[in-house]
C-alpha positions in Angstrom: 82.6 128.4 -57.3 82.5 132.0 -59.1 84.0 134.6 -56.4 81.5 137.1 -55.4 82.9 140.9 -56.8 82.9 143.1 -54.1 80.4 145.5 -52.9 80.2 149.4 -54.8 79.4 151.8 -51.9 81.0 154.4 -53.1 77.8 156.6 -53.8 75.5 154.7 -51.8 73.6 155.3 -47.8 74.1 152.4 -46.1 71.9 151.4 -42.8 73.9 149.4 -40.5 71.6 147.3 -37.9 74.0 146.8 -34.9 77.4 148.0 -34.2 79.3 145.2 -32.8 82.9 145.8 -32.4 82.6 148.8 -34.7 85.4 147.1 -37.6 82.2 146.6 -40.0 81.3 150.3 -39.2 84.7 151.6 -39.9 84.8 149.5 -42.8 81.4 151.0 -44.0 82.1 154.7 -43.3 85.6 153.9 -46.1 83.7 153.0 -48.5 79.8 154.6 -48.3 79.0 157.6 -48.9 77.4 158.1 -45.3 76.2 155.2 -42.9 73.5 155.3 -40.5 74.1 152.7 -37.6 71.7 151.8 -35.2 72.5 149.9 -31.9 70.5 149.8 -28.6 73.9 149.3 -26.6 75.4 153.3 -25.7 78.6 151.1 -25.0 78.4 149.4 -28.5 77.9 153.0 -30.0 80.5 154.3 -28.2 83.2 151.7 -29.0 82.4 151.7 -32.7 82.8 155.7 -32.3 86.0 155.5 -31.0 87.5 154.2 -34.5 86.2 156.1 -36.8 88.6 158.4 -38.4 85.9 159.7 -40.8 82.6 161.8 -39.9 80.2 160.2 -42.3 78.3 157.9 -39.8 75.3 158.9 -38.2 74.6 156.5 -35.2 71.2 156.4 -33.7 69.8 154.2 -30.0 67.6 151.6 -31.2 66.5 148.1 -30.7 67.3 146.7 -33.9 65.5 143.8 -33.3 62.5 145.0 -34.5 63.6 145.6 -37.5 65.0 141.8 -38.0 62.0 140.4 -39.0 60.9 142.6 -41.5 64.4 142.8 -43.3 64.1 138.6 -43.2 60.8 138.7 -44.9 60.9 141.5 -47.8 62.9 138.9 -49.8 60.5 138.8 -52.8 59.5 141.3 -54.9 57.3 142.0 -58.3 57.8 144.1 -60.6 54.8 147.2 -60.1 52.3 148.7 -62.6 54.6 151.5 -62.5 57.5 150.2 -63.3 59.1 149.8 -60.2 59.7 147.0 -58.1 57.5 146.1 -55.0 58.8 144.4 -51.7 56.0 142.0 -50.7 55.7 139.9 -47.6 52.9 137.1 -48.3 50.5 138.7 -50.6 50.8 142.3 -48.9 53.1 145.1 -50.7 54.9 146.9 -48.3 56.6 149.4 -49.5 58.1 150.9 -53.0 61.3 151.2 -53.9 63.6 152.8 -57.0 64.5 150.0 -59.4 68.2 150.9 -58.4 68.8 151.4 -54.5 66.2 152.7 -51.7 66.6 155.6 -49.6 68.9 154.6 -46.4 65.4 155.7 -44.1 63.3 153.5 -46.4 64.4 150.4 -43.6 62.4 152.6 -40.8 59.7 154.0 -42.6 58.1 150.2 -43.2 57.4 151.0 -39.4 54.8 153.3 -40.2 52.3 152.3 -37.6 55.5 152.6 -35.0 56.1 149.7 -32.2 53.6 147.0 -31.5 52.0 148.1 -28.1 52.5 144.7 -27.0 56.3 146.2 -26.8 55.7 148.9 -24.7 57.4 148.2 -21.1 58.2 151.0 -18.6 58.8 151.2 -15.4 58.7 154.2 -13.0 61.9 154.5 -10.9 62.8 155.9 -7.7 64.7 158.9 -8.6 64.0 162.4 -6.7 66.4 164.6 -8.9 67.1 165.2 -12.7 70.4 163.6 -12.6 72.8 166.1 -14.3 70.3 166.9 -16.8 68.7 170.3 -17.5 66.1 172.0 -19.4 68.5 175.0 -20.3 66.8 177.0 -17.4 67.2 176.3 -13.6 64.3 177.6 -12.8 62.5 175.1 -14.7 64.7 172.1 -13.8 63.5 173.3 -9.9 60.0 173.3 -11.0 60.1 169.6 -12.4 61.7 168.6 -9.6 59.6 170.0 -6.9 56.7 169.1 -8.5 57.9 165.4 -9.0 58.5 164.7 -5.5 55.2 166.4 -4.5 53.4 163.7 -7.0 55.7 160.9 -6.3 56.4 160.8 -10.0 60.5 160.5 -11.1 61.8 163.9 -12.5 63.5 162.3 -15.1 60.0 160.9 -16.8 58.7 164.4 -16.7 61.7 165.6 -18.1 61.3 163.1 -20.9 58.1 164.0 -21.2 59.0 168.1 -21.5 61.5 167.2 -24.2 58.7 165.6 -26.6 56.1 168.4 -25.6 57.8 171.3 -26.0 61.5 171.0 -26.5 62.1 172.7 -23.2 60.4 176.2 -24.5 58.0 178.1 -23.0 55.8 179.7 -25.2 55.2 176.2 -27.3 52.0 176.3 -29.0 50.8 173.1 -31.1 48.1 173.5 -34.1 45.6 172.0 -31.9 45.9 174.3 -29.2 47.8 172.6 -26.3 50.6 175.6 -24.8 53.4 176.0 -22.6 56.2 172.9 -21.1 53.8 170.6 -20.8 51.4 171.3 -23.7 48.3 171.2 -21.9 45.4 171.7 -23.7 42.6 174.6 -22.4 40.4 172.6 -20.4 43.0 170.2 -18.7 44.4 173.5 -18.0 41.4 174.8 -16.6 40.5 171.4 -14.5 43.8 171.1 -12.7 43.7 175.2 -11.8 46.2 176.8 -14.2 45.2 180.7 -14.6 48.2 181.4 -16.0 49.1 178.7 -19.0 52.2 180.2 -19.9 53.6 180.2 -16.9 56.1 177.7 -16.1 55.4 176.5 -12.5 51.4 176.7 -12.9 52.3 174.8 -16.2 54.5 172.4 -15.4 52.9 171.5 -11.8 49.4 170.9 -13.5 50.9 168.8 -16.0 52.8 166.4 -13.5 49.6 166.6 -11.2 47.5 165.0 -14.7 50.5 162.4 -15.1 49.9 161.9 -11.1 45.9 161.6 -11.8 46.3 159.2 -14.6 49.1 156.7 -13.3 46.4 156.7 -10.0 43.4 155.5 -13.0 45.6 152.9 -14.7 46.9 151.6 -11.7 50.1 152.8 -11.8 51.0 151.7 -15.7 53.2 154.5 -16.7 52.7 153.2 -20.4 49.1 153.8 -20.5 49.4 157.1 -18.3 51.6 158.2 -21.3 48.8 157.2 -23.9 46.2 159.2 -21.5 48.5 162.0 -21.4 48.8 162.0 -25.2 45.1 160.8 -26.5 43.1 161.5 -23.4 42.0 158.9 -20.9 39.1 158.1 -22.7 40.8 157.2 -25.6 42.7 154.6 -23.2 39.4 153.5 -22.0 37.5 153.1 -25.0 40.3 150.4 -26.3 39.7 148.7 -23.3 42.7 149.9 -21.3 45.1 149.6 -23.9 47.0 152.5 -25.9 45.1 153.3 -28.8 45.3 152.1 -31.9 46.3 155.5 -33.7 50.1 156.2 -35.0 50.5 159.7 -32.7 50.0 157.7 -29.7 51.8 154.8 -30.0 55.2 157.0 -31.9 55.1 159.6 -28.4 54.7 156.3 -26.0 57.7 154.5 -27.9 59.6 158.2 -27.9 59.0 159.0 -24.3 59.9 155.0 -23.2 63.0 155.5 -25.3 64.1 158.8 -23.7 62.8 157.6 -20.1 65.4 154.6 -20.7 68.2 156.3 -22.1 68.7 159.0 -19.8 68.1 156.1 -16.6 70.9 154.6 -17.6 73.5 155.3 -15.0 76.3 154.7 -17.8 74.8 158.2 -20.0 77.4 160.1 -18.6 80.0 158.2 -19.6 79.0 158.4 -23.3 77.1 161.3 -23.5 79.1 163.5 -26.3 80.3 166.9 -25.7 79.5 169.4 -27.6 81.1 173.3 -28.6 78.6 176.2 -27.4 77.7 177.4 -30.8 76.6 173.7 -31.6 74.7 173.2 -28.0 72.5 176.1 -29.3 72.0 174.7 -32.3 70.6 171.9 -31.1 68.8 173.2 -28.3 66.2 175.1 -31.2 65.8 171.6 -32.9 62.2 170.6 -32.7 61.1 167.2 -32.2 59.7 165.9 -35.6 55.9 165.7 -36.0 54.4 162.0 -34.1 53.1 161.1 -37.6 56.9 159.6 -38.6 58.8 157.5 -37.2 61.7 159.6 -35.7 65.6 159.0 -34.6 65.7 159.1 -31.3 66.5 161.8 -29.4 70.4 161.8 -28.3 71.9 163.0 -25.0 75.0 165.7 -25.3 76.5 166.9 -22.7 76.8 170.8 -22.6 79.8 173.3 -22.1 79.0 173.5 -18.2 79.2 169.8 -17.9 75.3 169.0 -17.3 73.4 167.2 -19.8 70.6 167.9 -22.5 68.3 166.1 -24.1 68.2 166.8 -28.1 66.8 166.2 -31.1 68.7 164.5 -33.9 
């Protein structure tokens, strides 16, 4: 039997679906030019992080098993009218790729239509405080939390939330015309009493009053009160009580599950990476990328006062 030569990395992004003990990483990040690892396990990320002695790996929280079965099937491929080759599953082409070597993203953006919302599971806890995270402003960490326990909703899914709106600023403003936190638009503004839309307690209270409103009309499923928060209740209602079929609402509800998820876990502290002032406002003025792509998601840092922060990759 011929022995297989070994693999060229050397000028090549490499996507890396699971950690495990963090030797394949290390052995990536030698000899790739930069390596993207995805693991849903914080532990797993963290252990693999712990060898590295280069800073050419990018890891990201993610189930990788949704991506299993769409690596195992985009075995064939045809050459295109174009000249380049076409990954087909069945009889459908999924995607096109450089005769030579695809783009290290090119394994997410298959996902263009985001997670199945047969996937989408969340479940509301109990808490009554944000847990060591902040907004950046203590003011506005008070607000969500007062607010919360007045709706019986857990501070740490408005927070969630907040981070996807607005990125914690105040005088957010989307093309559409939703403003402030919680990027309410003008008449949900108007129906739940805001005068004021840019200011933070009338804007934040009236947007955890609407999340109170609509997990009280879905009976209490957070996933759908999402989708209504995103696409209006009657979007939810015209599918039937499901989250509508269109790619904005399904990316936020699998961003805000992911967040809501990640920063419940009481293990986040433990892993949550420090980071130099200069860098923490960096981050903090990163905006969450447009819910018409499949984004990284968002990673918890903890800042030079010791509470954590929710940012954007």
């Amino acid at each position: 039997m011929p022995r297989l030569a070994p693999l060229d990395l050397k000028n090549r992004d490499v996507l890396e679906l699971g950690c495990g003990t963090g030797k394949n990483t290390v052995w990536l990040a030698e000899h790739a030019r930069h390596v993207t690892a995805l693991d849903f396990s914080l532990a797993m990320i963290a252990r693999a992080h712990e060898r590295l002695t280069t800073s050419n790996v990018k890891f990201i929280q993610h189930d990788v098993r949704e991506l299993w079965p769409i690596a195992a099937a985009s075995t064939k491929k045809r050459r295109g009218k174009n000249g380049k080759w076409e990954v087909v599953v069945g009889d459908k082409v999924q995607k096109t790729v450089d005769s030579r070597t695809a783009n290290v993203t090119d394994g997410l953006a298959i996902r263009e239509g985001g997670m199945s919302p047969a996937n989408f599971k969340l479940t509301l806890g109990s808490n009554t405080q944000l847990k060591g995270f902040t907004t950046g402003n203590m003011l506005h960490d008070s607000y969500i939390v007062d607010s919360a326990r007045r709706y019986g909703i857990d501070p740490l899914l408005i927070y969630s939330q907040m981070h996807q709106e607005s990125t914690f600023k105040l005088t957010a403003r989307s093309p559409k015309g939703a403003s402030g936190l919680m990027q309410l638009m003008p008449a949900t503004a108007r129906r739940f009493g805001v005068t004021q839309i840019y200011d933070p307690q009338q804007n934040i209270d009236a947007g955890v009053r609407y999340m109170r409103w609509l997990l009280d009309t879905f009976n209490g499923d957070v996933v759908l009160a999402l989708a209504g928060y995103n696409a209006g209740e009657g979007a939810v209602m015209k599918y039937g009580g499901n989250v509508p079929p269109y790619r904005e609402t399904q990316e936020y509800v699998r961003r805000i599950t992911s967040r809501y998820n990640q920063i419940s876990d009481g293990r986040i502290a433990q892993y949550a990476r420090k980071v130099t002032p200069g860098l923490a406002n960096r981050l903090e003025q990163k905006v969450a990328p447009p819910l018409t792509v499949l984004a990284a998601n968002a990673m918890t840092v903890r800042l030079p006062d010791g509470r954590m922060m929710l940012v954007n990759q």
